[in-house]
ZALUMVO-365212 format. One line per field, with one value per residue (C-alpha): residue in one letter; x, y, z. Coordinates in steps of 0.05 Angstrom, whole numbers, plus 5000, padded with zeros to 4 digits. Layout:
// ZALUMVO-365212
r c(a_...)
x c(X_...)
y c(Y_...)
z c(Z_...)
//
This chain:
// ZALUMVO-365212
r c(x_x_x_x_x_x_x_x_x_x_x_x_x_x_x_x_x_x_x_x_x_x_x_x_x_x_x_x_x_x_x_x_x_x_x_x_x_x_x_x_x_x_x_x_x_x_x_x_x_x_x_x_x_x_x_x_x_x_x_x_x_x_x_x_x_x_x_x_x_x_x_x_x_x_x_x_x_x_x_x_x_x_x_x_x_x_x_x_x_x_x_x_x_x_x_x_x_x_x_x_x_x_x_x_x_x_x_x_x_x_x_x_x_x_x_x_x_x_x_x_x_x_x_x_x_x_x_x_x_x_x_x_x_x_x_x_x_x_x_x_x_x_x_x_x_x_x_x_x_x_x_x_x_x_x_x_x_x_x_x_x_x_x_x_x_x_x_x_x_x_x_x_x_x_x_x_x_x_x_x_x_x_x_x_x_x_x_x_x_x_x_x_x_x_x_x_x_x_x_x_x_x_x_x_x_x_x_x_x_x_x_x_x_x_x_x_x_x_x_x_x_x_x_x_x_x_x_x_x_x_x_x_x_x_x_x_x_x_x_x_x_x_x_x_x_x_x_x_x_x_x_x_x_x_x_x_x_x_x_x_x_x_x_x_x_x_x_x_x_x_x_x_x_x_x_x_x_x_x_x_x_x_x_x_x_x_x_x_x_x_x_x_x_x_x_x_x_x_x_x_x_x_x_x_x_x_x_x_x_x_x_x_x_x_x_x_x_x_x_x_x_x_x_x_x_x_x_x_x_x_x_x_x_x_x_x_x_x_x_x_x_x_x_x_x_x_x_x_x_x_x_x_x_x_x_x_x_x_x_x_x_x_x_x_x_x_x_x_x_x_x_x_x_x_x_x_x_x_x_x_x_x_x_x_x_x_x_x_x_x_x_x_x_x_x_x_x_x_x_x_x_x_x_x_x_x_x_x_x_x_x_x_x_x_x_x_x_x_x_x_x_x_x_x_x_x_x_x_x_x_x_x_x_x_x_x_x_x_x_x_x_x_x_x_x_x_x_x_x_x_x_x_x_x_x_x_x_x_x_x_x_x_x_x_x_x_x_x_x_x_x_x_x_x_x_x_x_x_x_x_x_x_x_x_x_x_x_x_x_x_x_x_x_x_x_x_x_x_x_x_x_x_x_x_x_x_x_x_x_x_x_x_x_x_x_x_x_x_x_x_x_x_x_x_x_x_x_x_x_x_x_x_x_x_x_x_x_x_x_x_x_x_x_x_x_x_x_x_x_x_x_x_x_x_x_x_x_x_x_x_x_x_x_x_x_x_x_x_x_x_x_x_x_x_x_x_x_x_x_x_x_x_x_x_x_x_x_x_x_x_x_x_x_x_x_x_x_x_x_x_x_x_x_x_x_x_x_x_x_x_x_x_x_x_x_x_x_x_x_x_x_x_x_x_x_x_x_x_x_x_x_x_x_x_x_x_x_x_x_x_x_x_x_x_x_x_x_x_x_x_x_x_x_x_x_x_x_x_x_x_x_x_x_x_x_x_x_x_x_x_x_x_x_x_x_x_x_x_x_x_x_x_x_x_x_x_x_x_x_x_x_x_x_x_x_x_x_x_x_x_x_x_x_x)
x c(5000_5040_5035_4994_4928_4952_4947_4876_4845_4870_4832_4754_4768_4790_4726_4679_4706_4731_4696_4761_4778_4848_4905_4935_5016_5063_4994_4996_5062_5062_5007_5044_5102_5068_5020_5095_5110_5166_5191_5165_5177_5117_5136_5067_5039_4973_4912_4957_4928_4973_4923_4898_4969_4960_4875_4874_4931_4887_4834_4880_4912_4891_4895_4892_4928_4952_4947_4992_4966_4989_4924_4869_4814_4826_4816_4742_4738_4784_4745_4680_4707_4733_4659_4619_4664_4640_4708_4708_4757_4753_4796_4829_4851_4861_4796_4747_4726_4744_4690_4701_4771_4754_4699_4762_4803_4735_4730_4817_4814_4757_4769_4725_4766_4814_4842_4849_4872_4915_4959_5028_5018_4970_5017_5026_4955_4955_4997_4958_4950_5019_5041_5040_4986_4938_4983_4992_5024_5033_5021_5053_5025_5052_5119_5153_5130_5186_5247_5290_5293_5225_5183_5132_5178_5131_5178_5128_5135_5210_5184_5161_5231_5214_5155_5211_5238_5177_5145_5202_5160_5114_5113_5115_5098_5107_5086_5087_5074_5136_5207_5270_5332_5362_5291_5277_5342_5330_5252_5283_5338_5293_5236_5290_5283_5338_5324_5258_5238_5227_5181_5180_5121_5121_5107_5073_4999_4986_4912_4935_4943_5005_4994_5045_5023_5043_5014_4984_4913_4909_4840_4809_4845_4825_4745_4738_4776_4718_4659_4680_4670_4606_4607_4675_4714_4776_4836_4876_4942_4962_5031_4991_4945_4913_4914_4875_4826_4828_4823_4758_4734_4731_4703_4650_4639_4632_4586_4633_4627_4687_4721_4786_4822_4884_4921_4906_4831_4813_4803_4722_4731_4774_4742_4672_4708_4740_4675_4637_4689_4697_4610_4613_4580_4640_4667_4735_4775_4832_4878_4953_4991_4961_4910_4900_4950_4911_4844_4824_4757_4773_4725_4773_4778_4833_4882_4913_4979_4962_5036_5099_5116_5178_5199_5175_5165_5111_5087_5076_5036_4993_4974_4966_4902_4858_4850_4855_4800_4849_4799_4813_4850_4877_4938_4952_5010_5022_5092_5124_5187_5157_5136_5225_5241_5184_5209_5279_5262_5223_5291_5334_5379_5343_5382_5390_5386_5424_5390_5324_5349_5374_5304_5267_5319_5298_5220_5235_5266_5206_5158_5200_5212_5201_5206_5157_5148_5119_5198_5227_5168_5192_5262_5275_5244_5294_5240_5256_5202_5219_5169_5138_5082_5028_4988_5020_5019_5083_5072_5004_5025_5099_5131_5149_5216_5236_5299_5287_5364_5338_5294_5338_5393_5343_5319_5403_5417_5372_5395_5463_5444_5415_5483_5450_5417_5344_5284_5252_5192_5233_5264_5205_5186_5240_5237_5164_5185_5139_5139_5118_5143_5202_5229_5227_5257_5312_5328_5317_5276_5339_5362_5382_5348_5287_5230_5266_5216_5147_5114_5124_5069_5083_5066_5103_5163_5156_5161_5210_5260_5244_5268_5326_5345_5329_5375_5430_5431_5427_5406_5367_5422_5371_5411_5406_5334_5320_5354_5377_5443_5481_5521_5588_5533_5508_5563_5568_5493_5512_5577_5580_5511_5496_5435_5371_5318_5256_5184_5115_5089_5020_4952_4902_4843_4795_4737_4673_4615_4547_4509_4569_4575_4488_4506_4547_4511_4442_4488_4505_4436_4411_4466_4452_4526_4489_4426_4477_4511_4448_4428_4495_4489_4417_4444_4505_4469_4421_4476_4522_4587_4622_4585_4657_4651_4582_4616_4677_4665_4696_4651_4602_4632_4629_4568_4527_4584_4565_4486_4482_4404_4415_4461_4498_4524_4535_4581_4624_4632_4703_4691_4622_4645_4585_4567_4559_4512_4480_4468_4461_4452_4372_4372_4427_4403_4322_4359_4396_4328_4294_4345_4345_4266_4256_4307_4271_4197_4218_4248_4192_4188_4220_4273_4296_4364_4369_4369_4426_4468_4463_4489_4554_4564_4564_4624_4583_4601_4555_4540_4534_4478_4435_4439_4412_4365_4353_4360_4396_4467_4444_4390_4437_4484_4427_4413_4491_4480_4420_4454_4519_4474_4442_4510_4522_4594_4593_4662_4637_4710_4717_4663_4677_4743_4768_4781_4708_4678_4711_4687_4611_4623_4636_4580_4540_4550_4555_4490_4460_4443_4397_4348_4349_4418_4414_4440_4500_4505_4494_4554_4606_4581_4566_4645_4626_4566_4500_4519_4587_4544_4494_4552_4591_4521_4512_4585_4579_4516_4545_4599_4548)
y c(5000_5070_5120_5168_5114_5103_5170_5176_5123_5140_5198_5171_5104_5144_5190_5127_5074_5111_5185_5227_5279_5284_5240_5258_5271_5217_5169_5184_5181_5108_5074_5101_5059_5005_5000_5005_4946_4964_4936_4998_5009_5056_5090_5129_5145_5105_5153_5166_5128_5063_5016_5066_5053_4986_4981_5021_4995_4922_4958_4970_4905_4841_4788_4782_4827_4783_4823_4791_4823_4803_4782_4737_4777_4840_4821_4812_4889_4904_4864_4894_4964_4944_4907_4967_5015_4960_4928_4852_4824_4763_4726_4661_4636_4571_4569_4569_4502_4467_4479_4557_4555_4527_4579_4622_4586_4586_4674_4687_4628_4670_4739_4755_4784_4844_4830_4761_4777_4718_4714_4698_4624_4615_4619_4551_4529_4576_4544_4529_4600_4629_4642_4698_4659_4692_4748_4807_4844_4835_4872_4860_4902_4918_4903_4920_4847_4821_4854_4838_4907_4935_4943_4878_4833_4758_4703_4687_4738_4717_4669_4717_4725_4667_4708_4749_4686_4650_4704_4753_4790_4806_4874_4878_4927_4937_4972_4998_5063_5068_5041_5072_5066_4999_4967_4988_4968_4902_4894_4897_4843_4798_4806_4797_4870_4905_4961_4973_5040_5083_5128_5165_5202_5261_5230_5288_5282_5353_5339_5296_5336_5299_5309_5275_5278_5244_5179_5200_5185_5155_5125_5187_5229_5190_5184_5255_5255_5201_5233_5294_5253_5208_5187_5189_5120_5108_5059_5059_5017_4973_4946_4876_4827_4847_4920_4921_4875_4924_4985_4965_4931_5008_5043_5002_5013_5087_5078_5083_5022_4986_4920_4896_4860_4821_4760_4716_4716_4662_4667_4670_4722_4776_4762_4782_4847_4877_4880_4902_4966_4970_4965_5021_4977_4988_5048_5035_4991_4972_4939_4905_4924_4858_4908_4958_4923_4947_4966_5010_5045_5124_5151_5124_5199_5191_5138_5132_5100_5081_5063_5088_5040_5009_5060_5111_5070_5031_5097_5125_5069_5067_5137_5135_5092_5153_5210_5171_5210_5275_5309_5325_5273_5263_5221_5215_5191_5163_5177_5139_5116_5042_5038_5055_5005_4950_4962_4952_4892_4858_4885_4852_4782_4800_4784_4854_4890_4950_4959_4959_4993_5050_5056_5053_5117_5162_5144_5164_5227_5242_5233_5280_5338_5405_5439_5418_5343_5341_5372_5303_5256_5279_5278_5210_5190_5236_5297_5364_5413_5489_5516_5492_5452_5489_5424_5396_5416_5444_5489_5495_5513_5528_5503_5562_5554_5578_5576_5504_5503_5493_5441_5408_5420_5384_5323_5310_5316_5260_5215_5214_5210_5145_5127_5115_5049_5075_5077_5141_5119_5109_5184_5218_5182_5215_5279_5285_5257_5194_5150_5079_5011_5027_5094_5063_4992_5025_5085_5141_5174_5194_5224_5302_5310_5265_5313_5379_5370_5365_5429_5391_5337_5274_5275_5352_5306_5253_5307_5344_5276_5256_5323_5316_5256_5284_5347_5292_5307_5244_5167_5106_5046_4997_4942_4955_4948_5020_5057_5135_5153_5222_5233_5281_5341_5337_5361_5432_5435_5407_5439_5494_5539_5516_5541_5492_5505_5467_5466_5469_5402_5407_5395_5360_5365_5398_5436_5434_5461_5421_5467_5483_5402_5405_5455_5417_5361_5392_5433_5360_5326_5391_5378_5362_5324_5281_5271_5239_5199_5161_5146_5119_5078_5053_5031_4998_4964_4947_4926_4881_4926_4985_5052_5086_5038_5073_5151_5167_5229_5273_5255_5277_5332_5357_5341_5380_5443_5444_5417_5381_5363_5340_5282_5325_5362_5302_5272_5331_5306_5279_5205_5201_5153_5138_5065_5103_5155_5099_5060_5108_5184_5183_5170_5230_5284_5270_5277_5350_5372_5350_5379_5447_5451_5443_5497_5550_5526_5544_5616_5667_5706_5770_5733_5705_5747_5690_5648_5680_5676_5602_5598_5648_5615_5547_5575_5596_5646_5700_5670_5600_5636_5673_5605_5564_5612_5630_5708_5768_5765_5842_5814_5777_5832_5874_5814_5820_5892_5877_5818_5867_5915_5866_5846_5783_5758_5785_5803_5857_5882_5823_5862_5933_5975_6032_6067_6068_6071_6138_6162_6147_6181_6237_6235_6229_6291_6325_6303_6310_6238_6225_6157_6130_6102_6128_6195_6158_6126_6184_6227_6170_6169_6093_6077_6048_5997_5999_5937_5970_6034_5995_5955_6016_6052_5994_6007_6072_6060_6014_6070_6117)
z c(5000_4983_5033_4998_4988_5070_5087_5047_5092_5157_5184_5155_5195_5248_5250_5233_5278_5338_5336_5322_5276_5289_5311_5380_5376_5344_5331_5245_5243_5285_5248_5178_5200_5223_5152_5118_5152_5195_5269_5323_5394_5418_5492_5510_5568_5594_5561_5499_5451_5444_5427_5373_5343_5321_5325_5265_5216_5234_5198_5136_5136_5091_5151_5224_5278_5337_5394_5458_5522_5600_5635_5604_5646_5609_5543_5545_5559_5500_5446_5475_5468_5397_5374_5404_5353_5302_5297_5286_5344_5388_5446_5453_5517_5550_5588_5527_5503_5438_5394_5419_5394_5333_5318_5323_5272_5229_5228_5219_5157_5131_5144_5189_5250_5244_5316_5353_5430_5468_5528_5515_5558_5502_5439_5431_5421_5359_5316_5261_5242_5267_5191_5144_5104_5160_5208_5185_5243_5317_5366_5434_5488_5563_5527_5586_5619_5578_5610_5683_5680_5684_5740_5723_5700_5674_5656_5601_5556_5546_5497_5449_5409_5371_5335_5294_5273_5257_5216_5193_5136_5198_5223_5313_5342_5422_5473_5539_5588_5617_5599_5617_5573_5597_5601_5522_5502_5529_5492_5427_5434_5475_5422_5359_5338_5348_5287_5309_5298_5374_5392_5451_5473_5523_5589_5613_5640_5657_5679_5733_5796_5839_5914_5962_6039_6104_6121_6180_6205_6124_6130_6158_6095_6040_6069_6070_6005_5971_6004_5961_5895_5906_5836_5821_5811_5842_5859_5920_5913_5983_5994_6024_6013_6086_6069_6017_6053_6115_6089_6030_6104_6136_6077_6073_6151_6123_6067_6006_5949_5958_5950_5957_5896_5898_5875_5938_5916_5871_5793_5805_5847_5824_5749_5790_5823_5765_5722_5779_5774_5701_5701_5746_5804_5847_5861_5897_5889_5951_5910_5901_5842_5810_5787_5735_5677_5611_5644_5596_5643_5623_5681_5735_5767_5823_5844_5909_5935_6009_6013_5967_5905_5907_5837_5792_5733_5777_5813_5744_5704_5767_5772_5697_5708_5717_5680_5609_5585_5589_5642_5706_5761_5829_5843_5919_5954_6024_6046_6108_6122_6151_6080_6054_6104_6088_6018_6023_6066_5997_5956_6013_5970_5899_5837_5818_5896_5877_5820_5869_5925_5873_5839_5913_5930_5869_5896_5963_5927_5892_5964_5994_5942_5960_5882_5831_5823_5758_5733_5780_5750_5684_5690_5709_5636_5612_5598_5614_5632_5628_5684_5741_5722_5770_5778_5834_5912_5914_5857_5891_5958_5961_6028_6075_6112_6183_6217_6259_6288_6364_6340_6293_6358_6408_6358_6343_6417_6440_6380_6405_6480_6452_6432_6358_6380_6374_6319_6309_6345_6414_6391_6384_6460_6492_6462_6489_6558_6552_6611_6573_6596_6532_6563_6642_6624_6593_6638_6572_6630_6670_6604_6616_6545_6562_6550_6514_6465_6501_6469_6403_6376_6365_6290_6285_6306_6263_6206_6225_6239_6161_6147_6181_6144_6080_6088_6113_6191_6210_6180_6177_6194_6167_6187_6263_6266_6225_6289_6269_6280_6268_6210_6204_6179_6251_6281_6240_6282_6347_6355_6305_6306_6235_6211_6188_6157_6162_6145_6177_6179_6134_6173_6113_6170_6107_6126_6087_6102_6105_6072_6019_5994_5998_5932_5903_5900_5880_5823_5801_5796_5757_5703_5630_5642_5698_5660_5598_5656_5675_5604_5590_5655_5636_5556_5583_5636_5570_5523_5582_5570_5601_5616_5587_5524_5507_5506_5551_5606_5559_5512_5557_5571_5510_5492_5548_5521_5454_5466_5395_5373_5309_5278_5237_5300_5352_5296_5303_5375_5392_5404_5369_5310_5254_5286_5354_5322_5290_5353_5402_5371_5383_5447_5472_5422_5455_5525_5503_5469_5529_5571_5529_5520_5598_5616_5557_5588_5659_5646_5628_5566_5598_5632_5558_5577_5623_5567_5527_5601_5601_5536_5549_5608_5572_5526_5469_5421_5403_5340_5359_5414_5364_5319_5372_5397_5325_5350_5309_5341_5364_5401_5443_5457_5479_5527_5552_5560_5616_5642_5660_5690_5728_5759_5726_5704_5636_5604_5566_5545_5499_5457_5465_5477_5536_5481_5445_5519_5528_5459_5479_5552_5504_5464_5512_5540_5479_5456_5520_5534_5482_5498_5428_5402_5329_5351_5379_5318_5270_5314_5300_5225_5232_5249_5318_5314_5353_5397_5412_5438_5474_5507_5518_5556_5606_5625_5633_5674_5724_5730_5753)
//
């Protein structure tokens, strides 16, 4: 196929099969390669459009795109999502029975699947159709599975080299969210590839906002944080087994939807729990980092790490869960040191410890930055960002500094009192002059130090200490059961008067009014964005699959925006493709007219200013008002003129200058404030408009 008949194809099977009218960054330029049947290495963040990448050249090509993904359980959502863009696609997978498979064999012999999903364990029962007489490309997704080196390292993707060898007129493509240089390296040789063509997208997701706090009183945090979102789906990551089981255990005891998910539970089980989420039946999830992998649900909102990931490649395909649908998301971490100490315990005698304990280090790094993480995030893919990002809570709320020397003085002190034999915990206990059965057994209360630091908290302490460790006053000797101990830095503030500078410890106790969330909530239900929500909830309860599989959020989003009651306008929807509109492009144009009609029946026919102030506040242009409201576009800047006299937020000096302001303050005196605006009009000898005037009048008015 020569690129120019490519090129032709690509955006109309883009637009009809998956609603978009453009590609999103390196996408074209991908799938061109791929159609030209060349080797590619695809780095892009989770909610780039990966699976776009090879989805769409399966569309072009003559036979059958093998698609090799991780977990068998995820596959059923990806050929749902594929059939409900009216994509032929299909599974295979140990589990189904024989005359299943062979119904398989039956559709790639004649042509009737584009994409045929399969787990790598799985390989072997396809080998009647592993040739070039029926593939026409693979596609090997989560490619980082295959590498020692990456963070999710599965023995059974090792066996994929042979592919190259088997089918070397094939094209492969792989990939994967995150990579760094020695884990892509090592994908290409292990997958017989070494010339593959790389791309490597930006990794930045600037609608995720990254928040790092203290892991204290964690359950009470992320509660309050949930109750905020009642319809918002979310994942919360757990170090354990028990965790996960614990904590879904104590949301539940506070009315929030959740279940725990992790690899302890049988097959049956976590199948059951993972569509009850992706359904939107669920909405937590308390999981291990056995969850997630390829879940493709766009309308997960926040994700939570109740404990820090052992690295930033994992930290960074996890948070990379939500937010897919490029709108708005929360990633929350829990910082602690237990957890840097649990974690070097699991990297304790590991093949490649240093490598771990290296990785776990820039994490820790990251938890405890006090500059803009995004620029740290970034940087360790080897990204540079210019500027702050602004979308992160230390661009949000810049740490302020004081001069902590007496504290920093007093915490050192007691440390080597202790002789360096201590944990932080026992520290913190005789700074505060406890009297528990530790401090008495040992004689810490006959310390001169013991108590120096009573006026401080407990968890004011526990702060400042990690600070202290972080600006190198003292250590972690995790092989002496995790007691602190000075370092030669501590000295210059012991013995020297060395200055140190510390934060205040942040207090996340949020306050929100009863009557202030009451709002919120009634502003919700009124929405023509909540009224689309339920009807995609009642058709994908209807149709068995995925609420996001019927429209995504943004989708959504856009639809209750731009308010589109015809066909002609919800196709120029981003991710309304022409089977969608087919299937489903009655029922959500009835529910905007319904929507629109209700909202025009309840405002009276002197209040249709009100109308017009919907609209503007909606985003519409002038034009685009007076269409819909099929009014003369001076109609509706009369209606702007009452609305800013009436004191509503109109930005009235988008439409009319200082400088012709001033000239009607002019004229108006001059003409001695004439009622009508033609006199206006006639003094300017028509060079300033009658809309401008009106405009400029109702300014002039509110001045006084």
């Amino acid at each position: 196929m020569l690129l120019k008949e490519i090129q032709d194809k690509l955006l109309p099977n883009l637009k009809k099969y998956f609603g978009y009218d453009s590609f999103k960054d390196q996408q074209q330029i991908i799938i061109e390669s791929v159609l030209s049947k060349k080797d590619n290495l695809v780095i892009m963040p989770t909610g780039g459009g990966k699976s776009i990448c090879f989805q769409l050249p399966a569309l072009l090509f003559d036979g059958l795109t093998l698609v090799i993904s991780p977990l068998i359980a995820l596959m059923k959502d990806q050929v749902d999502g594929l059939n409900a863009n009216g994509i032929a696609a299909d599974f295979f997978n140990s589990s189904q029975e024989n005359f299943e498979r062979g119904a398989i064999f039956d559709k790639v012999a004649n042509k009737e699947i584009k994409l045929l999903y399969v787990a790598p364990e799985s390989l072997g029962l396809l080998a009647d159709i592993l040739t070039e007489e029926f593939i026409s490309c693979i596609a090997i997704d989560e490619a980082h599975c295959i590498s020692s080196w990456g963070h999710d390292f599965r023995p059974s993707y090792q066996q994929l080299g042979f592919l190259k060898q088997q089918l070397p007129n094939t094209p492969i493509i792989a990939l994967t969210a995150t990579a760094d240089k020695a884990t892509r390296k090592d994908i290409l040789e292990q997958l017989n590839i070494p010339k593959a063509t790389q791309f490597l997208s930006s990794f930045d997701r600037k609608n995720i906002e990254l928040e790092v706090r203290p892991a204290n009183d964690r359950i009470s945090q992320i509660i309050k944080f949930i109750n905020k979102k009642p319809n918002e789906a979310g994942i919360i990551y757990c170090l354990s087994r028990k965790s996960t089981e614990q904590l879904a255990a104590k949301l539940k005891q506070n009315g929030i939807n959740a279940k725990s998910y992790h690899a302890g539970l049988n097959f049956l089980e976590r199948t059951k729990t993972q569509e009850n989420f992706i359904y939107d039946k669920v909405q937590v999830i308390c999981a291990t980092i056995a969850f997630g992998m390829g879940i493709d649900k766009s309308n997960v909102r926040w994700v939570i790490h109740y404990n820090m990931p052992k690295n930033i490649e994992g930290y960074y395909q996890e948070i990379g869960r939500c937010g897919r649908d490029d709108l708005k998301a929360n990633a929350i971490l829990f910082h602690s040191y237990s957890d840097v100490i649990q974690l070097r315990k699991f990297a304790s005698g590991a093949s490649n410890e240093d490598v771990q304990i290296a990785k776990l280090e820039r994490m820790k790094q990251f938890s405890e930055a006090t500059t803009c993480r995004r620029k740290i995030l970034l940087s360790y893919f080897g990204e540079l960002l210019a500027t702050n990002c602004g979308n992160c809570d230390v661009c949000k709320n810049p740490p302020q500094f004081f001069n902590g020397t007496i504290i920093a003085q007093k915490a050192l002190s007691v440390i080597s009192r202790l002789n360096g034999t201590e944990a932080t915990g026992t520290v913190i206990d005789v700074l505060r002059g406890a009297h528990n059965a530790t401090i008495l057994d040992k004689g810490y209360d006959t310390l001169k130090s013991h108590g120096i630091g009573h006026d401080i908290s407990w968890r004011d302490w526990q702060q400042y200490l990690i600070q202290l460790i972080n600006q190198g006053y003292c250590e972690i000797a995790f092989h002496k059961n995790n007691a602190l101990r000075l370092t030669d830095f501590s000295k210059k503030v012991l013995f020297e008067n060395e200055k140190v500078y510390l934060t205040t410890p942040v207090d996340y106790q949020e306050q929100v009014t009863i009557q202030k969330e009451k709002k919120v909530t009634n502003a919700k239900k009124d929405s023509l964005f909540e009224r689309l929500r339920k009807l995609r909830h009642k058709i994908s309860l209807e149709e068995n699959i995925p609420a996001y599989l019927v429209f995504s959020d943004a989708t959504l989003k856009e639809m209750e925006k731009a308010r589109p009651m015809c066909e002609a306008d919800l196709l120029e929807i981003s991710g309304v493709g022409q089977r969608k509109l087919e299937v489903y492009g009655d029922e959500f144009i009835a529910e905007i007219v319904s929507f629109m009609g209700n909202k025009i029946k309840k405002t009276k026919k002197e209040d249709t200013h009100l109308v017009t102030y919907e609209f503007y506040n909606d985003g519409f242009s002038i034009d685009e008002i007076a269409e819909k409201r099929n009014l003369k576009s001076t109609t509706i800047f009369s209606h702007l003129a009452k609305l800013y006299t009436d004191g509503k937020d109109i930005d009235i000096y988008k439409f009319v200058t200082k400088d012709e302001i001033d000239k009607v303050r002019k004229a108006k005196s001059a003409l001695e404030n004439p009622p009508a605006l033609k006199p206006y009009f006639d003094h300017f000898n028509g060079e300033i408009e009658y809309f401008k005037i009106r405009l400029a009048l109702s300014i002039i008015e509110m001045e006084g």
